[in-house]
Structure formats: structure tokens, C-alpha cells
N, C-alpha and C positions, 0 to 999 in steps of 0.2 A: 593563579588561574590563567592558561592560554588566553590570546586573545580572543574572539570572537567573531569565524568569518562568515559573514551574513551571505547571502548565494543571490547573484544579480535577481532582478526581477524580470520576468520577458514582458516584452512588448504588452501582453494583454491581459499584464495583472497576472492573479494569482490563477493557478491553471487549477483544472478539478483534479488533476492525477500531480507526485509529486516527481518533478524532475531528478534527473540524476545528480544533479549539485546538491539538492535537496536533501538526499538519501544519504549523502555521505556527509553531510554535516549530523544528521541522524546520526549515521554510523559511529563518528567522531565522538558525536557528545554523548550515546549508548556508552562507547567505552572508555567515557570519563565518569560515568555513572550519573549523569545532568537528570535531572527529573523530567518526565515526562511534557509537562507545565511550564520546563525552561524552556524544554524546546522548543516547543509552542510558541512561545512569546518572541525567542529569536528570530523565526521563521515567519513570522503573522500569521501561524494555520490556529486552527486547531486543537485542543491537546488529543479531542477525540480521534482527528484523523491522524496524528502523529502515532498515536496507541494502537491504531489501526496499518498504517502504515508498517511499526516494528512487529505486530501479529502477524501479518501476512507474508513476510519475508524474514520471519526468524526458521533457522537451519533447524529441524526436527531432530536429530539426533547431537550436536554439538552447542546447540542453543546458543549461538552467534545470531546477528543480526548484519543479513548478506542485504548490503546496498544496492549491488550489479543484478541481483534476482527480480528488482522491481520492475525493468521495465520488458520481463519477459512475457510472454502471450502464452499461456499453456490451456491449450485445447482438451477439453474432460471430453469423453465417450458419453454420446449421445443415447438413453434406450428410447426408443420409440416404438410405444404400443400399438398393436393392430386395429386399425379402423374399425369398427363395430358395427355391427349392421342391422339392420333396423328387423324387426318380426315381420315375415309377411302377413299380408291384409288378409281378411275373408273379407268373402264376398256373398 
């Protein structure tokens, strides 16, 4: 078994989103086939947010686990419903 590179920690602890050293220790030990739980435990996350992490940035058609996808911003199309408006009164 490789050894085991632990990814520094920043200044303010563990972040809520996972850094890109992060991701590719993910990456690493995905295709070493490391259990979900190991990862976890090497990292100090998580195993949920590790599970969550590799959902969210596995490749839909090649089922890879893309590292560099994490830290992209992809903006969905907003629909926004038309204001309603209210019955007029009687009087």
C-alpha cells in the first residue's frame, strides 16, 4: 500500500467545501478503490460528505471521479413565475 498523503490543513480548520488537495487525494484513493470510510478517516471529513463529494463530481457518461470539476460554479437557468395578482375588490 502507497503511503498515505494527508493534504495540509488551512489556517481555519476544516473548510465547509472540500479543497482541491482534497479532491485529489479523493481522486487517488477512488482509484485505488479505498473505501469510502477510509477516506474519511484520512481526511477528518466525513464519510457522508466524501460520498457526496465523489456524487457530485463523478463524470456522467465515463464514471470517473473528475477532482478539477469541484471547484467549478455552474449556474442552472433560473424559471421565474409571473407575479399573481390579486382579484379586484368590490365595492
Amino acid at each position: 500500500m502507497p503511503p498515505v498523503r494527508r493534504p495540509t490543513a488551512s489556517s481555519s480548520g476544516t473548510s465547509r467545501y472540500s479543497q482541491e488537495d482534497e479532491r485529489v487525494h479523493i481522486a487517488d484513493r477512488v482509484r485505488e478503490k479505498v473505501s469510502v470510510r477510509e477516506i474519511a478517516r484520512e481526511l477528518g471529513r466525513a464519510p457522508s460528505t466524501i460520498s457526496r463529494e465523489i456524487r457530485r463530481n463523478w463524470h456522467p457518461t465515463n464514471g470517473r471521479y473528475r477532482p478539477r470539476a469541484g471547484g467549478e460554479v455552474v449556474l442552472q437557468p433560473v424559471q421565474v413565475e409571473p407575479a399573481r395578482r390579486s382579484p379586484p375588490t368590490r365595492e
